[in-house]
C-alpha positions, 0 to 999 in steps of 0.5 A: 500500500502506498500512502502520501502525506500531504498538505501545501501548508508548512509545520502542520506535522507531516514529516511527524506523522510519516515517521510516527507511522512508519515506526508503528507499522515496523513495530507490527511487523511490516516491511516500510519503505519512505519516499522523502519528496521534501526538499528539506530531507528531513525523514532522510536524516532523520531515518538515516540517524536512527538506522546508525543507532539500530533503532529502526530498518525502515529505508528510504527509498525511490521505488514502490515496490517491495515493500508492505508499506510505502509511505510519501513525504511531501513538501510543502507546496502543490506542483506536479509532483504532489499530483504525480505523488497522489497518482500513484498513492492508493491514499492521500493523507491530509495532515492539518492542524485546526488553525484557520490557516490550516485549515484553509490550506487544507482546503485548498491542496484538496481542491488542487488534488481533485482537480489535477488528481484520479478522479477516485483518489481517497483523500483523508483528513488527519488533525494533528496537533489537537488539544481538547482545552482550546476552541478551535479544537471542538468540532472536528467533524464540521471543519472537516466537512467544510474542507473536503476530505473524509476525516479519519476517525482518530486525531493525534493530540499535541504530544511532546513524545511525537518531537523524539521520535526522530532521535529515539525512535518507537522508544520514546513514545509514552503508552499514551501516544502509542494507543493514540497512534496505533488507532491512528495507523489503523484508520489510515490503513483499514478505512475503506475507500 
């Protein structure tokens, strides 16, 4: 399976959630592979870190295939490569925060997506980052009905323990943040399309 994490707005969380995922696939067992198409490189130097301190086999790859699971970093930006990126995925994840500003990004790289994009592509809606205490943080399902995009059923919270997953890896998350990212891989990865 092939799944692209995707949003034309910066810091919303999509390299941390790419690598969150992987760690848990990997953890269950799946074999993972991660195209980085972030001119930043950072699931590359980051994976690259954790492979030389024996916390992770995930490989950064440039081919889909022979893997369980491929997963696509995206820079922050819409262009030919998203769309390509988007083709080629068998799901579209959209990473955003509650913010307006995200959510209007949010909004917009869907509208890019379904005009430039497959016609069937799954495009599901991640909220990242969500804490409960704030206002703009209720009403998960009334933003996302106003951006398009189905939501997943789950949300990640804003958790300090996701920031270390790049210099410890799957060890340096709390139960907590495990639960809640396993619920969050499995919605990804079971949700019918």
């Amino acid at each position: 399976m092939i799944i692209s994490f995707m949003n034309q707005k910066g810091g919303v969380g999509k390299t941390s959630v790419t690598l969150g995922v992987a760690l848990t696939l990997e953890r269950a067992g799946e074999r993972v592979g991660i195209i980085d198409m972030d001119s930043q490189k950072t699931s590359t130097r980051f994976l690259y870190y954790l492979r030389a301190n024996n916390q992770t086999n995930i490989e950064i790859t440039t081919k889909a295939k022979g893997f369980d699971y491929v997963l696509i970093d995206t820079a922050p930006n819409l262009n030919k490569k998203q769309v390509k990126a988007a083709d080629i995925s068998d799901r579209v994840v959209m990473v955003t925060k509650t913010a307006p500003p995200n959510l209007l990004s949010t909004q917009e790289t869907i509208e890019y997506l379904t005009k430039y994009c497959r016609p069937d592509l799954p495009l599901y809606l991640l909220f990242n980052h969500v804490d409960q205490r704030k206002g703009h943080s209720q009403n998960l399902m009334e933003k996302a009905a106003k951006v398009g995009g189905t939501p997943l059923p789950h949300h990640l919270s804003y958790m300090s323990d996701y920031e270390y997953l790049f210099l410890q890896g799957y060890a340096a998350l709390g139960n907590a943040a495990r639960l809640e990212l396993s619920q969050v891989v499995y919605d990804i990865v079971s949700t019918p399309k």
